[in-house]
C-alpha positions in Angstrom: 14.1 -12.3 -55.0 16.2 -15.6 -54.3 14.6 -17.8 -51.7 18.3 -19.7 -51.8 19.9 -16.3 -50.9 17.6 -15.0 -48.3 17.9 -18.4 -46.3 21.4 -18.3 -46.8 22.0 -15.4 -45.3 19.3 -16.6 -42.4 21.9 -19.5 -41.7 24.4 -17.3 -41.6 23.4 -15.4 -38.9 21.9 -18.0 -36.8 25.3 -19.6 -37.0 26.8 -16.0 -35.8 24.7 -15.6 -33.1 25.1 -19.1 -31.8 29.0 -19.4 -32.6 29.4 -15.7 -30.2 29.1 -16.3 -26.6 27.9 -12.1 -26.5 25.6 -12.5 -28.8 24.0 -15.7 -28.1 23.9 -14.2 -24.2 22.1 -11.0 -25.6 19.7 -12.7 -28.1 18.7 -15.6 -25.8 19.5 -15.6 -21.7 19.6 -11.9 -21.3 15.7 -11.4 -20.9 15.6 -14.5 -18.7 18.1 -13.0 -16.3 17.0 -9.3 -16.5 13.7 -10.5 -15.7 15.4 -11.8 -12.4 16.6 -8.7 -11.8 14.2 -6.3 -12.7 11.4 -7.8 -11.1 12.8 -7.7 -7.7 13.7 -4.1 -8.5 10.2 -3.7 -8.9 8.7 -5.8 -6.8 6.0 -3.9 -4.2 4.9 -6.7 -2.7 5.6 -6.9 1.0 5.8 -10.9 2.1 5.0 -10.3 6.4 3.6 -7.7 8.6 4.4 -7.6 11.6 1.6 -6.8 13.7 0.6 -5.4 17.4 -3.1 -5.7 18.9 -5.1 -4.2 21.3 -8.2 -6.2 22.0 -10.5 -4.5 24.0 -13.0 -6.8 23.2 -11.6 -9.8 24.8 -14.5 -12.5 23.7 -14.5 -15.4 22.1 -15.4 -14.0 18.9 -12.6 -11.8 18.8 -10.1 -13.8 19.5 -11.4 -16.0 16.7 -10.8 -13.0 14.5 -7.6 -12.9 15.2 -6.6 -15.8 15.2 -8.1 -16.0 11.0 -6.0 -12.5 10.4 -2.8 -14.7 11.0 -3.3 -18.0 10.0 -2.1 -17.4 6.7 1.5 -15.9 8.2 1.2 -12.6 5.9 0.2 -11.0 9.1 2.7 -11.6 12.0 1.6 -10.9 15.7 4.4 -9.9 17.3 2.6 -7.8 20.5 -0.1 -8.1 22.1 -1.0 -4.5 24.5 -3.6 -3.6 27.1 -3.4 0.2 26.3 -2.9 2.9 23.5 0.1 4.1 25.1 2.1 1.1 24.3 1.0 1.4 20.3 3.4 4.8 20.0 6.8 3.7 21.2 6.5 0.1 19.1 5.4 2.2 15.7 8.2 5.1 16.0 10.8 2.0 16.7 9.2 0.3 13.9 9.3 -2.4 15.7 5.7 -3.3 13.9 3.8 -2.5 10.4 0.3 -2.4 11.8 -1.4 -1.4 15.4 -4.7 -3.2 14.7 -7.2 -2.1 17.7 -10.3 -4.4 18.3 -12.9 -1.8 20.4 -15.5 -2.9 22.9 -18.6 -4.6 21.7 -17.3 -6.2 19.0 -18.3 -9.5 19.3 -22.0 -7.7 20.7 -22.3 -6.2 17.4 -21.5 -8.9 14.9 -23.9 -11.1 16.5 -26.4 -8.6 17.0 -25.9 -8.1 12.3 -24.6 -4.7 13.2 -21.7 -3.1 10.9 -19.2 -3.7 13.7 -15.4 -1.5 13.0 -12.1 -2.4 14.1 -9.1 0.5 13.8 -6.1 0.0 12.4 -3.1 2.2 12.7 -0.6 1.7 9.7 3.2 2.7 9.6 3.3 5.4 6.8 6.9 5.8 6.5 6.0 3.6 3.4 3.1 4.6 1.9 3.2 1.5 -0.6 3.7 -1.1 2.4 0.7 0.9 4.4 -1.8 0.5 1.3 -1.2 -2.8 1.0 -1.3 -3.9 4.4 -5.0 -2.1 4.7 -5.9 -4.3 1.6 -4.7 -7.3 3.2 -6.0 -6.9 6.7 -9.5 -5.8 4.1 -9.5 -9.2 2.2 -9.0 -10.9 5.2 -11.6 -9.8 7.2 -13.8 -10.4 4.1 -12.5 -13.8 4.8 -13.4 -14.1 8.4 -16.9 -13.0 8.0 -17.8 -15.7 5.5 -16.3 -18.1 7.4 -18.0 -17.1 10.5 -20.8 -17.2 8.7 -21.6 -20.7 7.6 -20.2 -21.8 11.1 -21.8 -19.6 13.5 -25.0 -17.9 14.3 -26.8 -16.1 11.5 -25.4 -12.2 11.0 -25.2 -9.3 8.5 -23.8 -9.9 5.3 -20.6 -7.5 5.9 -20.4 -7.0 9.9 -17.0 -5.8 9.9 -17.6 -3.7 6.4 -14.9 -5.1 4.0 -15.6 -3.6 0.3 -12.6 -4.7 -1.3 -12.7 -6.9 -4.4 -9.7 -8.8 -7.0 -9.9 -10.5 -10.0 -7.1 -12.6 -11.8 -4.9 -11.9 -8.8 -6.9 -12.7 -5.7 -4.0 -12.0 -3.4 -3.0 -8.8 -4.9 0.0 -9.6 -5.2 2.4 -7.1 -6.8 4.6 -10.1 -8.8 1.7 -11.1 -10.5 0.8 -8.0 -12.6 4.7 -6.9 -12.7 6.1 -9.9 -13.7 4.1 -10.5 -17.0 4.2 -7.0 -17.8 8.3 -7.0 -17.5 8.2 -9.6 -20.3 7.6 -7.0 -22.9 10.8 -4.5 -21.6 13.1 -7.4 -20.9 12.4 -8.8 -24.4 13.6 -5.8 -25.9 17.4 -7.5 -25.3 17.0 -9.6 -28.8 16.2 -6.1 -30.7 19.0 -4.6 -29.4 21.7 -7.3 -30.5 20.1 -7.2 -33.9 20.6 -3.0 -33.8 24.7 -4.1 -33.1 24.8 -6.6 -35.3 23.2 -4.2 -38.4 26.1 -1.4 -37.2 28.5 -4.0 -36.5 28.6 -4.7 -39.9 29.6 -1.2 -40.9 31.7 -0.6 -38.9 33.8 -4.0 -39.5 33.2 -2.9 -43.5 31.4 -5.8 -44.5 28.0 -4.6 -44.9 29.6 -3.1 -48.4 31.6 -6.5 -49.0 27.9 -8.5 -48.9 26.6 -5.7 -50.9 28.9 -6.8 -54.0 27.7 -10.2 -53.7 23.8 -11.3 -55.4 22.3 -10.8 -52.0 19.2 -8.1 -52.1 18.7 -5.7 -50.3 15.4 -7.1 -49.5 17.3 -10.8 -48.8 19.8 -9.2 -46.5 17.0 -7.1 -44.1 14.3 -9.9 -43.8 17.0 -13.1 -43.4 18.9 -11.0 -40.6 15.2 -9.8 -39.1 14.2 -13.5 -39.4 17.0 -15.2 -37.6 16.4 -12.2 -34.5 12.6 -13.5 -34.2 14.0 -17.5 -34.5 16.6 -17.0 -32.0 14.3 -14.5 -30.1 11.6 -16.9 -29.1 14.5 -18.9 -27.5 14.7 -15.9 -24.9 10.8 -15.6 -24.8 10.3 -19.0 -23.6 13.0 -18.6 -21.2 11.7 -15.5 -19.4 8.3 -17.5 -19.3 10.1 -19.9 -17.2 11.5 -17.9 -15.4 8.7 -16.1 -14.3 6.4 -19.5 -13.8 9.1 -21.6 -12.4 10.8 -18.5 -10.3 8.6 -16.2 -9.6 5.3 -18.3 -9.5 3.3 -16.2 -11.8 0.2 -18.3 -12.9 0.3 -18.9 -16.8 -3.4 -19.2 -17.7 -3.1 -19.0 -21.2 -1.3 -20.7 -24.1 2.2 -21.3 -24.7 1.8 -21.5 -28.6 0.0 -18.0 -28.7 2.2 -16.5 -26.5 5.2 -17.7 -28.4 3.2 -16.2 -31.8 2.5 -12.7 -30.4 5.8 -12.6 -29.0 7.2 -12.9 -32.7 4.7 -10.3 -33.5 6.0 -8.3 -31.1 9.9 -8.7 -32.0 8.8 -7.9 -35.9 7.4 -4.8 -34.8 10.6 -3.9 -32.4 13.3 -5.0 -35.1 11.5 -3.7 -37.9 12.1 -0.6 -36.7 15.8 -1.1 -35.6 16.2 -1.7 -39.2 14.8 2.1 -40.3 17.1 3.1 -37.0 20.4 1.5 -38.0 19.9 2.4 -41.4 20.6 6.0 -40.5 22.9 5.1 -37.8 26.8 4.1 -38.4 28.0 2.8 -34.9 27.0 0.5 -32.6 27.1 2.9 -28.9 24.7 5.3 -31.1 22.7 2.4 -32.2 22.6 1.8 -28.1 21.7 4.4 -27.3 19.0 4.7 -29.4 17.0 1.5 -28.5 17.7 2.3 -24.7 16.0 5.8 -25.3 13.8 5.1 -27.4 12.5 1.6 -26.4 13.5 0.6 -23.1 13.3 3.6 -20.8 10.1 5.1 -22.0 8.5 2.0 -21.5 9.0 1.9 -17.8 7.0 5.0 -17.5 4.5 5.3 -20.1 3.8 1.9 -21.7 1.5 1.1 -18.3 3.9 -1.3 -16.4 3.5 0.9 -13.4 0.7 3.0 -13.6 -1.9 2.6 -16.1 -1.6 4.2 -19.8 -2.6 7.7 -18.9 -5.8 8.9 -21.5 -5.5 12.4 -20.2 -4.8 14.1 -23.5 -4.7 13.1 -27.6 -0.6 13.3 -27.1 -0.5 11.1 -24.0 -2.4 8.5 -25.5 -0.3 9.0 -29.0 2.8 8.5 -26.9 1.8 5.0 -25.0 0.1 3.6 -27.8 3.0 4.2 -30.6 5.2 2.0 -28.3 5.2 -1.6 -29.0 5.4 -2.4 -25.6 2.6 -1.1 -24.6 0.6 -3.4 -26.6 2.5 -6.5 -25.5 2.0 -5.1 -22.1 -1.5 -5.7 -22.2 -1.0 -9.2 -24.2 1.4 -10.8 -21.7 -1.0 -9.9 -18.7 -3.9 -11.3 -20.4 -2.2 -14.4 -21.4 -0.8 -14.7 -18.1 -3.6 -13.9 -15.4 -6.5 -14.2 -18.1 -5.7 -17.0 -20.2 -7.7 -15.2 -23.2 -6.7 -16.6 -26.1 -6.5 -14.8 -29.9 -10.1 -13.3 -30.2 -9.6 -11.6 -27.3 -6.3 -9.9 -28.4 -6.7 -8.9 -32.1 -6.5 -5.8 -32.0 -3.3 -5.2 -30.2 -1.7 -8.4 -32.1 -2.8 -6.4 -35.0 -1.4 -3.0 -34.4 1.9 -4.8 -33.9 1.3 -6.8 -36.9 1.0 -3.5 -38.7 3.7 -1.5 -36.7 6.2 -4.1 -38.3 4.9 -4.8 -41.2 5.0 -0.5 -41.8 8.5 0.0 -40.4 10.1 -3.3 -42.4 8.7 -1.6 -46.0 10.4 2.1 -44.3 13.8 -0.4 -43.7 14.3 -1.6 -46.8 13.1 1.1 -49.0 15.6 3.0 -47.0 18.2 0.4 -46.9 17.7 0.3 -51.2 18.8 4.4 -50.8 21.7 3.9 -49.3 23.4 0.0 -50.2 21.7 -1.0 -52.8 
C-alpha cells in the first residue's frame, strides 16, 4: 500500500466534488436544506390554541387561573360563554381547539386542599392536536398550582390533579425530539453521492482506466470513502445549524463529539455503499438502492417516530441493523442530553463495527471483480 497513492486519489475526489456544483450540493447543503423541509413535514407541534371557557366558578381564584393558562399565548381565549349550549356550535365550526369548563366550587375546593377538577372538551378531528393540547392545558395547571402556592394561602400539593412530567424537553415540544433525530436520515444525502459517484465511474468507463494505473484496490475504496466523510462533516455541521439557528433546538452537548460520531456514522453508511455498488453497474439502481434500503426504512423503523419496537427477535434485528437507528439515539442525546462519549459507546461502537465489517466486505469484493 502507497500512502502517496491513496491521498492522491483522496485529492482527487475532493477536487471532484467541490469543482461539481451537483455534487458539492449533494455532499454538503443537501442535508441542511432537507432538514428544512422534512422537519416541517414532520413537525406535530401545534404553536396556538384557540380556546372557549365556561367559568361557572366566577371567583377570584378562578379567574386567576385563567388568566396563568394564557399568559404564555400557547393558549388563546377567543370566547368566553355562560352556558354548555354555546360550547357545540363553536367546536363543530371549529371555530376553537378547546372548551375548557371551570365548575362550581372551584375556588371552595382548592382553598379548602381538596383535589378540585376542571373539564375540558378537546376537538378530536385531530387526535395529535387534541393530545397535545390536554398536555399543555396539564403542564400548565401544574404551573398554576405552584405558583398559587408560594403566593397564597396554604393548600394540597396537586388541587387541580396534574400528573404530567418532561425531561430534556420541558415544553414537549415536537421540534425538539424530531429535529435531532432527522439529522441521522437527512445525513444519508453524502452516502448517496458517494453510491453515484462509485457507479458513475462505470458507467463513464473509467473505473477500468484507474484500474490499469498503480492505484490498489484498497487505495481507490478508502481515499474515495475518505474524501465522503471529509466533505460529509461539511453537511453535518450545516444541518446542526440549521436546526440550532432555525429551528431552535437546544444543543446540549459537544460539537467536537458530534462531528466524531457523525463520521462514525458516515463510515458505517458508505462502507456499505461500497459492498452495494460493487454489485451494482448504474447509478438509478445504485438510487434506488440507498433510498430503499437506507432512507425509507428509517422513517418507520429506526424510532424517529415511534419508539424502536422490541416486540419480537426480528423487529429488534431490523431497527438495530440500521445505522440510523443508532445515530438516532446519538443525535438526541447530544442534542437534549448533552451526554458526552461514556455515555454513547456502545452505539458509537456498533457503528464503529458496522463500517469497519462492511469496508473489509467492500474491498475484498471490489479485489473479485477490478483488481
Amino acid at each position: 500500500m502507497s500512502l502517496r497513492r491513496l491521498f492522491a486519489v483522496m485529492r482527487k475526489e475532493v477536487l471532484h466534488i467541490v469543482r461539481d456544483p451537483r455534487n458539492l450540493f449533494l455532499v454538503t447543503v443537501s442535508p441542511a436544506f432537507l432538514l428544512v423541509l422534512l422537519s416541517y413535514v414532520f413537525s406535530f407541534e401545534i404553536k396556538q390554541f384557540s380556546l372557549v371557557v365556561l367559568d361557572l366558578d366566577r371567583t377570584s381564584l378562578s379567574r386567576r387561573y385563567l388568566a396563568s393558562l394564557t399568559s404564555n399565548q400557547d393558549l388563546n381565549l377567543t370566547h368566553t360563554v355562560t352556558g354548555y349550549d354555546a360550547i357545540d356550535p363553536l367546536l363543530l365550526e371549529g371555530t376553537v381547539d378547546v372548551a375548557l369548563v371551570i365548575p362550581p366550587g372551584f375556588a371552595a375546593e382548592v382553598r379548602g386542599g381538596q383535589a378540585a377538577q376542571v373539564q375540558a372538551i378537546i376537538d378530536g378531528t385531530d387526535p395529535f392536536a387534541g393530545s397535545q393540547a390536554i398536555n399543555l392545558l396539564s403542564s400548565l395547571s401544574a404551573a398554576f398550582v405552584a405558583g398559587t402556592a408560594t403566593t397564597g394561602p396554604v393548600m394540597a400539593s396537586q388541587p387541580v390533579e396534574v400528573l404530567t412530567q418532561a425531561w430534556y424537553n420541558a415544553g414537549l415540544l415536537s421540534l425538539h425530539g424530531m429535529v435531532p433525530g432527522l439529522l441521522a436520515i437527512v445525513l444519508i444525502m453524502p452516502t448517496l453521492a458517494l453510491a453515484l459517484a462509485l457507479t458513475r465511474e462505470k458507467e463513464t468507463g473509467t473505473l477500468e482506466g484507474l484500474m490499469a494505473t498503480p492505484v490498489l484496490g484498497f487505495e481507490y475504496v478508502v481515499g474515495k470513502v475518505a474524501a465522503y466523510i471529509i466533505t460529509g462533516q461539511v453537511s453535518a455541521l450545516l444541518a446542526l445549524l440549521v436546526a440550532v439557528l432555525w429551528f431552535e433546538v437546544p444543543f446540549r452537548g459537544n460539537l467536537a463529539l458530534y462531528l466524531l460520531l457523525a463520521a462514525d456514522y458516515f463510515l458505517a453508511c458508505m462502507a456499505a455503499v461500497v459492498v452495494v455498488a460493487n454489485y451494482v453497474k448504474s447509478q438509478q439502481t445504485a438510487m434506488f438502492i440507498v433510498l430503499l434500503v437506507f432512507i425509507v426504512p428509517s422513517f418507520f423503523l429506526a424510532g424517529l417516530i415511534t419508539p424502536v419496537s422490541t416486540g419480537s427477535p426480528f423487529s429488534v434485528l431490523t431497527s438495530y441493523v440500521l445505522p440510523s437507528t443508532h445515530f438516532v439515539e446519538i443525535s438526541r442525546v447530544i442534542f437534549l442530553k448533552g451526554l458526552g462519549l461514556a455515555q454513547m459507546v456502545q452505539p458509537a461502537l456498533i457503528l464503529l463495527g458496522m463500517g469497519l465489517v462492511a469496508l473489509a466486505l467492500g474491498l475484498l469484493s471490489f479485489k473479485k471483480r477490478v483488481g
